[in-house]
TORVOVEX-942311 format. One record per residue (C-alpha): chain; x, y, z; residue number from 0; residue in one letter. Coordinates in nm, 3 decimals, always signed. Each point is the difference from the previous one (the first is absolute). Example, Ala and Ser with C-alpha at 12.3 -4.5 7.8 and 13.67 -1.06 7.14 Angstrom:
2
<mol = A; px = +1.230; py = -0.450; pz = +0.780; seq = 0; type = A>
<mol = A; px = +0.137; py = +0.344; pz = -0.066; seq = 1; type = S>
This chain:
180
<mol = A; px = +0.000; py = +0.000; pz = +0.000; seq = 0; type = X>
<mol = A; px = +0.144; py = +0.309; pz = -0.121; seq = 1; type = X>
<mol = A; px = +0.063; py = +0.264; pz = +0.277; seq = 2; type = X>
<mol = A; px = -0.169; py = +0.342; pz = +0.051; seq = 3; type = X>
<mol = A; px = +0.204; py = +0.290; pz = +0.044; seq = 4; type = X>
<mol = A; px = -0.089; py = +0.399; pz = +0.147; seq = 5; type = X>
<mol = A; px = +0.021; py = +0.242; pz = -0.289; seq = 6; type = X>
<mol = A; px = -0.059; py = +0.347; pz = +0.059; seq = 7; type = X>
<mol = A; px = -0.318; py = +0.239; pz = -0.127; seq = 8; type = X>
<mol = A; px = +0.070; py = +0.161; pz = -0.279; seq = 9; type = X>
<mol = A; px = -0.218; py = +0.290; pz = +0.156; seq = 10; type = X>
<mol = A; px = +0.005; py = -0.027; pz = +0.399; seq = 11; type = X>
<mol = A; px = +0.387; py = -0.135; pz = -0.022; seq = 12; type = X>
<mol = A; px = -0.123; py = -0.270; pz = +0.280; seq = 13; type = X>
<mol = A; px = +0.075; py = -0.365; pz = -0.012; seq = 14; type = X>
<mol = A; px = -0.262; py = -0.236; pz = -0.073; seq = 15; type = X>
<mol = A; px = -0.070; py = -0.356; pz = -0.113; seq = 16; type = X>
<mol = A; px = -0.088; py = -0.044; pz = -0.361; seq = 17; type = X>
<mol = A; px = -0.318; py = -0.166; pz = -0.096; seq = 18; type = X>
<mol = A; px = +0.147; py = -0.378; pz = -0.101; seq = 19; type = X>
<mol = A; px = -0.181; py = -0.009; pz = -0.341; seq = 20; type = X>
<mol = A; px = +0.126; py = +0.314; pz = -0.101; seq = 21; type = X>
<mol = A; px = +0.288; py = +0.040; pz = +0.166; seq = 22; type = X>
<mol = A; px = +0.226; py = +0.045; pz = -0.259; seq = 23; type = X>
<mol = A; px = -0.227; py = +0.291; pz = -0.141; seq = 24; type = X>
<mol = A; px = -0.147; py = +0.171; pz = +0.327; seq = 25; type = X>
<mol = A; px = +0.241; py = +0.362; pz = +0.071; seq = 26; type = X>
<mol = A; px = -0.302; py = +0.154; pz = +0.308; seq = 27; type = X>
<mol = A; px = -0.130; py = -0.110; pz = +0.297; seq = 28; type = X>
<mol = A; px = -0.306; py = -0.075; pz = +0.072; seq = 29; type = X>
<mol = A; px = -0.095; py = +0.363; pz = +0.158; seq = 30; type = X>
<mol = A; px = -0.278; py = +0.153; pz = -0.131; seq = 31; type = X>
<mol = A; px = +0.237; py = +0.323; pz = -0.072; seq = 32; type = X>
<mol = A; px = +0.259; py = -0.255; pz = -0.199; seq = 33; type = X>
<mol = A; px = -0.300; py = -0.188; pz = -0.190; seq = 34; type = X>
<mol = A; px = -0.067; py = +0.388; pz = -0.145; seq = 35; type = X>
<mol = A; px = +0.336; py = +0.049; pz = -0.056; seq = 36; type = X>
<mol = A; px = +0.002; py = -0.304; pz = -0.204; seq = 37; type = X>
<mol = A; px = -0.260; py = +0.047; pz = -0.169; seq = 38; type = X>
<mol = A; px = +0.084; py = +0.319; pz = -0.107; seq = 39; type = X>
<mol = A; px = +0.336; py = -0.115; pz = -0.079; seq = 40; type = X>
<mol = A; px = -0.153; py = -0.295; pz = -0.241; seq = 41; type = X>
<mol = A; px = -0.256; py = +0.253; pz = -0.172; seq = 42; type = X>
<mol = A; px = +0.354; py = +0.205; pz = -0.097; seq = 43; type = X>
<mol = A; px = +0.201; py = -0.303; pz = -0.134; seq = 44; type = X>
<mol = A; px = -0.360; py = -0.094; pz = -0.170; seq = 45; type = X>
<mol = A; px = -0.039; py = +0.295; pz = -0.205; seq = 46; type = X>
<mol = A; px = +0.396; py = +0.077; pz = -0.096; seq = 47; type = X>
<mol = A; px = -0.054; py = -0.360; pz = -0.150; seq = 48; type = X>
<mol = A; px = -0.038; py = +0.066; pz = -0.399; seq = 49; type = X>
<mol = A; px = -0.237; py = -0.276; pz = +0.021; seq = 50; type = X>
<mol = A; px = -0.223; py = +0.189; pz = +0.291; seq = 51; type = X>
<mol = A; px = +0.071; py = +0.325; pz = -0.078; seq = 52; type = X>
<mol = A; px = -0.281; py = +0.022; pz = -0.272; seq = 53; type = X>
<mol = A; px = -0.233; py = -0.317; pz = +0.129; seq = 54; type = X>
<mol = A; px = -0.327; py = +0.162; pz = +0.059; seq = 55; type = X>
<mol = A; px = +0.065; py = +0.262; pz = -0.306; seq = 56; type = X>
<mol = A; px = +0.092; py = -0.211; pz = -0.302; seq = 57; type = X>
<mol = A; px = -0.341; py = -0.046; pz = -0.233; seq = 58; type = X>
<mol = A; px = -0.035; py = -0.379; pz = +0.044; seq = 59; type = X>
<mol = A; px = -0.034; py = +0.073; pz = +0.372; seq = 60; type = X>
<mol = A; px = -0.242; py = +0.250; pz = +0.019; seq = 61; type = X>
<mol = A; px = -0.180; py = -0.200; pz = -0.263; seq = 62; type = X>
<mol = A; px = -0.003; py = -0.328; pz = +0.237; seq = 63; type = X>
<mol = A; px = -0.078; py = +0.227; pz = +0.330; seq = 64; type = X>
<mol = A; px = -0.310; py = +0.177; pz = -0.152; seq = 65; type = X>
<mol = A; px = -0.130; py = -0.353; pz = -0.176; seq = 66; type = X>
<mol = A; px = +0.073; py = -0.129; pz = +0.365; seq = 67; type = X>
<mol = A; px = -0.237; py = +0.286; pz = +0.174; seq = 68; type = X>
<mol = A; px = -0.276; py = -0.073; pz = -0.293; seq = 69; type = X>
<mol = A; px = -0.016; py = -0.359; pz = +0.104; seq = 70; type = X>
<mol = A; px = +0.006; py = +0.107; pz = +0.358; seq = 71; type = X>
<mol = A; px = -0.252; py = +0.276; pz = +0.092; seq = 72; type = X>
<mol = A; px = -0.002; py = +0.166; pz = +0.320; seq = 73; type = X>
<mol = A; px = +0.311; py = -0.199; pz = +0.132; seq = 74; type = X>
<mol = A; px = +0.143; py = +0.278; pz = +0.261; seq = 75; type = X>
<mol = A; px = -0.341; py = +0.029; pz = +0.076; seq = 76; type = X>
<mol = A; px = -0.116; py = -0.357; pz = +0.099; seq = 77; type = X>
<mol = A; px = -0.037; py = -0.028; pz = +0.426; seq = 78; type = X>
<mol = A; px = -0.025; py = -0.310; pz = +0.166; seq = 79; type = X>
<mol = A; px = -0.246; py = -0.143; pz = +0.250; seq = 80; type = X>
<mol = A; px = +0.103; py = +0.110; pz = +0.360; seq = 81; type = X>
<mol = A; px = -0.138; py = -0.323; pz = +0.091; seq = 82; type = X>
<mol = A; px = +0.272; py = -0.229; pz = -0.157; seq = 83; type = X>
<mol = A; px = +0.114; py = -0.221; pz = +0.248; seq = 84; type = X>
<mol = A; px = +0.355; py = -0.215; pz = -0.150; seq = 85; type = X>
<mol = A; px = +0.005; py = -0.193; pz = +0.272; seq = 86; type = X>
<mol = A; px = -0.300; py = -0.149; pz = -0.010; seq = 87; type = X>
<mol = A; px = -0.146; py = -0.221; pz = -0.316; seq = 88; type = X>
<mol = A; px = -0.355; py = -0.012; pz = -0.052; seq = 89; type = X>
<mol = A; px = -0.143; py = -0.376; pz = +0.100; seq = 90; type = X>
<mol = A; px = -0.180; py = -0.178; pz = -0.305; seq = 91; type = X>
<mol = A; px = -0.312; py = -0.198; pz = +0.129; seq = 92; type = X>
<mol = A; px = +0.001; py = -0.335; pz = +0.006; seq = 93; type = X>
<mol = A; px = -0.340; py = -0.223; pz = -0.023; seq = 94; type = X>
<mol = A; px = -0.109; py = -0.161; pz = +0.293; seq = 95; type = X>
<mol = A; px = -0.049; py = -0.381; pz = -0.042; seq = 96; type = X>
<mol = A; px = -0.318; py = -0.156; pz = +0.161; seq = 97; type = X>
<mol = A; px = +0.081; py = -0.233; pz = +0.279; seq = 98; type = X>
<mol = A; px = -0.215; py = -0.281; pz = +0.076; seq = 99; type = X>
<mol = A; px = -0.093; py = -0.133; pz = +0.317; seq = 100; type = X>
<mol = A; px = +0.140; py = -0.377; pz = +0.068; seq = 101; type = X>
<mol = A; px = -0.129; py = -0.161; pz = +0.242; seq = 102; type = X>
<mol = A; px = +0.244; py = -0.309; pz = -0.009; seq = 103; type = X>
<mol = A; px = +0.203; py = -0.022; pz = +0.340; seq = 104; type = X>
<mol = A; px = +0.361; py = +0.006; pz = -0.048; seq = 105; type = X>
<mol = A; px = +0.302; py = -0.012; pz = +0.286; seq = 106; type = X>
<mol = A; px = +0.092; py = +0.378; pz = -0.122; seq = 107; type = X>
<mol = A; px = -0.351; py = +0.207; pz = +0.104; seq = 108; type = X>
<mol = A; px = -0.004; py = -0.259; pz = +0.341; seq = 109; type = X>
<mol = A; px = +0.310; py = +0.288; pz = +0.160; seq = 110; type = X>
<mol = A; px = +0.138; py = +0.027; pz = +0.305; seq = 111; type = X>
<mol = A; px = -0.293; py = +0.015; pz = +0.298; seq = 112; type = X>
<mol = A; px = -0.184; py = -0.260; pz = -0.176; seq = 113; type = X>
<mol = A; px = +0.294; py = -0.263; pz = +0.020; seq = 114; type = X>
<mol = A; px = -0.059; py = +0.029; pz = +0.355; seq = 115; type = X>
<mol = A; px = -0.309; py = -0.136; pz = +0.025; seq = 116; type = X>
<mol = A; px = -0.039; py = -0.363; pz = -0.091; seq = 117; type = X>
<mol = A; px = -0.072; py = -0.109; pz = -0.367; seq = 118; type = X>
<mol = A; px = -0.308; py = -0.140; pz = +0.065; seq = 119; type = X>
<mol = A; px = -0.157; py = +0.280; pz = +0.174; seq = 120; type = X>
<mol = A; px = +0.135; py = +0.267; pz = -0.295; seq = 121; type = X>
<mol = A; px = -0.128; py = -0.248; pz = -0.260; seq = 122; type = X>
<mol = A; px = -0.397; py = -0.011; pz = +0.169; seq = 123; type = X>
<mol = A; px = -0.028; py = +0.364; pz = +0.050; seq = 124; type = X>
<mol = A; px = +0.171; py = +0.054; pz = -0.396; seq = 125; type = X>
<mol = A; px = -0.272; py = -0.196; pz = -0.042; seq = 126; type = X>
<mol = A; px = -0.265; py = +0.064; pz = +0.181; seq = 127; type = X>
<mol = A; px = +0.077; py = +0.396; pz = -0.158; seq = 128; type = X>
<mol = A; px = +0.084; py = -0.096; pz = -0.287; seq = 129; type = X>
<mol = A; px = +0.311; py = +0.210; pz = -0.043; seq = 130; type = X>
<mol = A; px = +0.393; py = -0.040; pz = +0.030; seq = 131; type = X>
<mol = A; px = +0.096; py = +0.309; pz = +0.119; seq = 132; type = X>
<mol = A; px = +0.202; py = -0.001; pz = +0.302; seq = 133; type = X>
<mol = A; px = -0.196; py = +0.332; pz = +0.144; seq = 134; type = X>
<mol = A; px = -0.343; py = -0.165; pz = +0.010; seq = 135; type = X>
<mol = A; px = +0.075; py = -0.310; pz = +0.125; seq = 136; type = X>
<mol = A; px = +0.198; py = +0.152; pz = +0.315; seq = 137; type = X>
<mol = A; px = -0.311; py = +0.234; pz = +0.000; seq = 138; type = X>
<mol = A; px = -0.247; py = -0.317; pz = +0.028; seq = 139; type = X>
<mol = A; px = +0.255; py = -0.150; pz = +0.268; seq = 140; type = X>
<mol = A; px = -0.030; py = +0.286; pz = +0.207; seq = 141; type = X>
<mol = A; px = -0.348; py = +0.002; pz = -0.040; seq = 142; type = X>
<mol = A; px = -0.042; py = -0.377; pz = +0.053; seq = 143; type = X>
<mol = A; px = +0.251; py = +0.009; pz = +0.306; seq = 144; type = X>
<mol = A; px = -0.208; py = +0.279; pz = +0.157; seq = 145; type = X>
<mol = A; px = -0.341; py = -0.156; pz = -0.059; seq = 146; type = X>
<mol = A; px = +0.130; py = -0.366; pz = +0.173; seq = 147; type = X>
<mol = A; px = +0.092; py = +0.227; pz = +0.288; seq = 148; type = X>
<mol = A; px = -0.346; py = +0.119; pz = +0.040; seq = 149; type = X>
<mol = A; px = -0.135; py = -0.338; pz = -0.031; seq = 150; type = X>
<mol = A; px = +0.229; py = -0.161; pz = +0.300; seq = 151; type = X>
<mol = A; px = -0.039; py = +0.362; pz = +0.192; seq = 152; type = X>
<mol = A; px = +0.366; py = +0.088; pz = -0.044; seq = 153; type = X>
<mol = A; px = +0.018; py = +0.370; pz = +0.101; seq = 154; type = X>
<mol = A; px = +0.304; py = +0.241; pz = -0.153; seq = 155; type = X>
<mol = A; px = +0.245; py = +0.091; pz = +0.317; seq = 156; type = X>
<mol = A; px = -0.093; py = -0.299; pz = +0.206; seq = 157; type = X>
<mol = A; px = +0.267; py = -0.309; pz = +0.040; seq = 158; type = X>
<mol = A; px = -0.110; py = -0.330; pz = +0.025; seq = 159; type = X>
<mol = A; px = +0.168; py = -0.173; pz = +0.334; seq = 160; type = X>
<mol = A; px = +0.323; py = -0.270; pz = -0.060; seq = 161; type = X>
<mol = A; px = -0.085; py = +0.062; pz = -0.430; seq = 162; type = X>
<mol = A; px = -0.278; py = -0.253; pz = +0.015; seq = 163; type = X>
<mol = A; px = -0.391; py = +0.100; pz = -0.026; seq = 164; type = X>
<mol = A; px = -0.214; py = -0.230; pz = +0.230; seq = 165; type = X>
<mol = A; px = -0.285; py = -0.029; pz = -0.233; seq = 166; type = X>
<mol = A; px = -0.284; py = -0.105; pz = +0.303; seq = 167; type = X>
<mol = A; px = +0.128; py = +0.338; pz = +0.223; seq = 168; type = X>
<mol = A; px = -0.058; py = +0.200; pz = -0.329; seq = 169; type = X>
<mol = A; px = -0.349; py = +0.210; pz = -0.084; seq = 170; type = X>
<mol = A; px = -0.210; py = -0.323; pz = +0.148; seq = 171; type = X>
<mol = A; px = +0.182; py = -0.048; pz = +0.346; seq = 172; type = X>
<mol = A; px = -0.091; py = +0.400; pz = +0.095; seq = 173; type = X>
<mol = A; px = -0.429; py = -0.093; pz = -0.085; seq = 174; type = X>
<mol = A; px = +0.074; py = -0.297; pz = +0.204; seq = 175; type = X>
<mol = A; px = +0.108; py = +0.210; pz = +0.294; seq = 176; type = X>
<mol = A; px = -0.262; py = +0.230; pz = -0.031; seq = 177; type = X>
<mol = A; px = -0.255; py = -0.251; pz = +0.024; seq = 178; type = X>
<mol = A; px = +0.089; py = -0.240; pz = +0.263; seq = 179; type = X>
């Protein structure tokens, strides 16, 4: 890799490091002063140029320039939309397909808090509801769960004694009580 050396403005006389692509070319700085100078300095060399010193005045030239302007009408003229945006691209639509419902149970829509239940109990209620989906059927579980609670008198908030439910001291053991 060939190695960059300072060179020094032309114009501001202070060291800088060339441009690599034009490095062999470049004689300003990158200062907005020097880029003037340059410029100005370019324009000269331009127009002391045989070949630029009559450009835009032979004949053929102002021929081409006014057949240009005919072809394009109103070019200095033209504004563009203020609401231009480069860095975004406008989005093409794309159809939407139709989706059909399947109602075929597969391992994939049975997720996470339905492996957790048994098989058997998340195949009768896909059943029994006719649907796969692993929000409906945790729905109906809850809802199943909380109805067989009402049924053996299983109140939220109160713990069963040792984890096992003595099924005669339950809802009929308390009428007994009352009536003897």
């Amino acid at each position: 890799m060939k190695r960059r050396r300072q060179r020094r403005c032309q114009h501001c006389k202070r060291l800088y490091l060339p441009d690599p692509r034009t490095q062999d070319r470049q004689k300003h700085c990158s200062e907005a002063a020097c880029k003037r100078a340059s410029k100005a300095w370019r324009q000269r060399r331009w127009l002391h140029n045989p070949a630029g010193r009559n450009y835009f005045r032979e004949p053929d030239n102002v021929e081409r320039v006014q057949q240009w302007r005919k072809a394009h009408p109103g070019y200095w003229r033209r504004k563009r939309p203020k609401t231009e945006n480069a860095l975004q691209d406008d989005c093409s639509t794309q159809p939407v397909e139709q989706q059909k419902d399947n109602n075929e149970l597969t391992a994939i829509a049975l997720q996470d808090d339905c492996l957790l239940q048994p098989a058997l109990v998340v195949g009768l209620i896909a059943n029994l509801t006719g649907t796969a989906l692993q929000g409906d059927i945790a729905l109906t579980i809850r809802k199943m769960h909380a109805h067989g609670q009402n049924i053996l008198g299983i109140r939220p908030g109160i713990k069963s004694q040792g984890g096992k439910r003595d099924r005669q001291t339950s809802v009929v053991s308390g009428a007994r009580a009352a009536g003897s």
